[in-house]
MARKE-867511 format. One record per residue (C-alpha): residue number from 0; x, y, z; residue in one letter; chain. Coordinates in steps of 0.5 Angstrom, whole numbers, plus 500, padded with zeros to 3 digits. Layout:
% MARKE-867511
pos X Y Z code unit
NUM X Y Z A A
...
***
This chain:
% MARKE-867511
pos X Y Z code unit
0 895 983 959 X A
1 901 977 957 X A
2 906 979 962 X A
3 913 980 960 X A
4 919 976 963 X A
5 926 979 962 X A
6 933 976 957 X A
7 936 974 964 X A
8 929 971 967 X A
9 928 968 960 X A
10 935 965 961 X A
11 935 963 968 X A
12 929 959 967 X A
13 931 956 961 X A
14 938 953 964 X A
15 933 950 969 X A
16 928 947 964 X A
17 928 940 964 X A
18 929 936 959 X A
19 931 928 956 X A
20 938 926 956 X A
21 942 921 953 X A
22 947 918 956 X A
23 950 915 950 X A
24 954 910 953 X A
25 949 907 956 X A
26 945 906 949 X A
27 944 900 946 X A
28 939 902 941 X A
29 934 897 944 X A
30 929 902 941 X A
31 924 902 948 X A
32 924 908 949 X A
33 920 908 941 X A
34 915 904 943 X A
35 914 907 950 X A
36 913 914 946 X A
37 908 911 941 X A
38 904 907 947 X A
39 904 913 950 X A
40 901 917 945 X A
41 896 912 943 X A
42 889 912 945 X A
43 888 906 950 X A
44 896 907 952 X A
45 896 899 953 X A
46 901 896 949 X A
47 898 891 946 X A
48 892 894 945 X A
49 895 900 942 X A
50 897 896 936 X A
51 889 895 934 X A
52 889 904 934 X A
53 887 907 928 X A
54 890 911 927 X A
55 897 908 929 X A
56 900 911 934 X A
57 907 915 931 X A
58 913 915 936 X A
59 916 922 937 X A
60 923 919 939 X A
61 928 916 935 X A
62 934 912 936 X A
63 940 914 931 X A
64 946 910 930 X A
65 952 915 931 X A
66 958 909 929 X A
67 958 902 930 X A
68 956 900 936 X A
69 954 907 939 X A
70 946 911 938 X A
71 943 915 942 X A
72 936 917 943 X A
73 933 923 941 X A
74 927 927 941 X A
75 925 935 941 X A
76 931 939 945 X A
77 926 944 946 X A
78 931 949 944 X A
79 933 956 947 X A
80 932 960 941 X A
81 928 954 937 X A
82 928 956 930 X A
83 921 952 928 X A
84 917 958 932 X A
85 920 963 927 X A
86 920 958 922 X A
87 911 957 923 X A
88 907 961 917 X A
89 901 959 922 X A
90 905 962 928 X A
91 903 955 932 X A
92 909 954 935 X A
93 909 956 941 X A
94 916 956 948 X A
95 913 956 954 X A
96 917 962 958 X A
97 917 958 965 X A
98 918 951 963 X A
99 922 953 956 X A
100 917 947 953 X A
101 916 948 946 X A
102 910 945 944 X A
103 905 946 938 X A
104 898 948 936 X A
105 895 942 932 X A
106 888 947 932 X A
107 893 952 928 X A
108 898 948 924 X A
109 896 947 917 X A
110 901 942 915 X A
111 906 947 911 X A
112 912 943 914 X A
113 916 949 914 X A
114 918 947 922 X A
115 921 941 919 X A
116 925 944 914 X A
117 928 948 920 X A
118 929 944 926 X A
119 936 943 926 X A
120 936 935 930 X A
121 931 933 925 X A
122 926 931 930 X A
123 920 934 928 X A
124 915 930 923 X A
125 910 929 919 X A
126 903 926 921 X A
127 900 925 915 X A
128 895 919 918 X A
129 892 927 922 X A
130 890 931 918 X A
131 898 933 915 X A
132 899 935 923 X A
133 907 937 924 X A
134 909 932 930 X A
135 914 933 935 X A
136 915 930 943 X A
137 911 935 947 X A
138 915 931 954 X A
139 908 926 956 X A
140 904 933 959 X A
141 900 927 963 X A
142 905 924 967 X A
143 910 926 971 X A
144 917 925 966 X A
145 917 923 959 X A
146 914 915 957 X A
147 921 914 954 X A
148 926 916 960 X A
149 921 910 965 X A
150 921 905 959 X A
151 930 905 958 X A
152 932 899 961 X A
153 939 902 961 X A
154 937 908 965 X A
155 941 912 958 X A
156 935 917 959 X A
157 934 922 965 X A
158 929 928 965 X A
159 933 933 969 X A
160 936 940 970 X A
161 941 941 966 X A
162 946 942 971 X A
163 944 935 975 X A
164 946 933 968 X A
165 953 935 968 X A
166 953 934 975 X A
167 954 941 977 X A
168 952 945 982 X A
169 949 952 983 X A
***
């Protein structure tokens, strides 16, 4: 039987979560954090051998120029009320009420794209080279914080509580 968490259990848990921050200044759009994204998700996760997979490994993080001379990089925020679960006809996606994840099923997805339609930052993708799979940061389940944040040579990245974040405390 799936155990009920309560709305201010779900709420505490989810402003704890952790997730990947940018901190803008810091960005220089330098686009490491797709390689290592794309490293990462490939089979041999060796850089160079990477380029050889087949299918080629796809990024599920991407730099955005905000103006000249300022981006930002970013992925899934793994949102409080992600409006990709209710968009799902094949009800694939999925948000982990103790870590505030949100990942998808690829068994279950069916490639209707409607996730993608509804994301409101863009971010989910297409993989047409895996069957019309939606694609999307599923913050590196094998390691223990996301390829993107180890890789940003400016430490523009972060994978932290919210709080550590804004630099509050409590």
């Amino acid at each position: 039987m799936a155990e009920t968490i309560s709305h201010d259990t779900r709420k505490k848990v989810t402003m704890s979560a952790k997730k990947i921050f940018c901190d803008i200044p810091k960005c220089v759009a330098c686009r490491t954090c797709e390689l290592a994204c794309a490293v990462e998700h490939s089979t041999t996760k060796d850089l160079f051998l990477a380029m050889l997979d087949r299918p080629i490994p796809k990024k599920r993080t991407f730099v955005h120029a905000i103006e000249r001379g300022v981006s930002h990089s970013m992925g899934c925020q793994h949102c409080d009320d992600a409006p990709c679960i209710e968009a799902c006809i094949a009800q694939c996606i999925s948000k982990d009420e103790l870590t505030g994840k949100v990942d998808i099923d690829n068994a279950r997805c069916v490639g209707c794209w409607m996730c993608v339609m509804a994301c409101p930052f863009g971010i989910i993708t297409r993989n047409l080279g895996e069957a019309n799979k939606a694609l999307k940061c599923d913050l590196c389940p094998d390691r223990e914080s996301p390829a993107c944040v180890d890789a940003c040579p400016t430490d523009a990245l972060s994978y932290k509580h919210r709080e550590e974040f804004y630099g509050k405390k409590g």
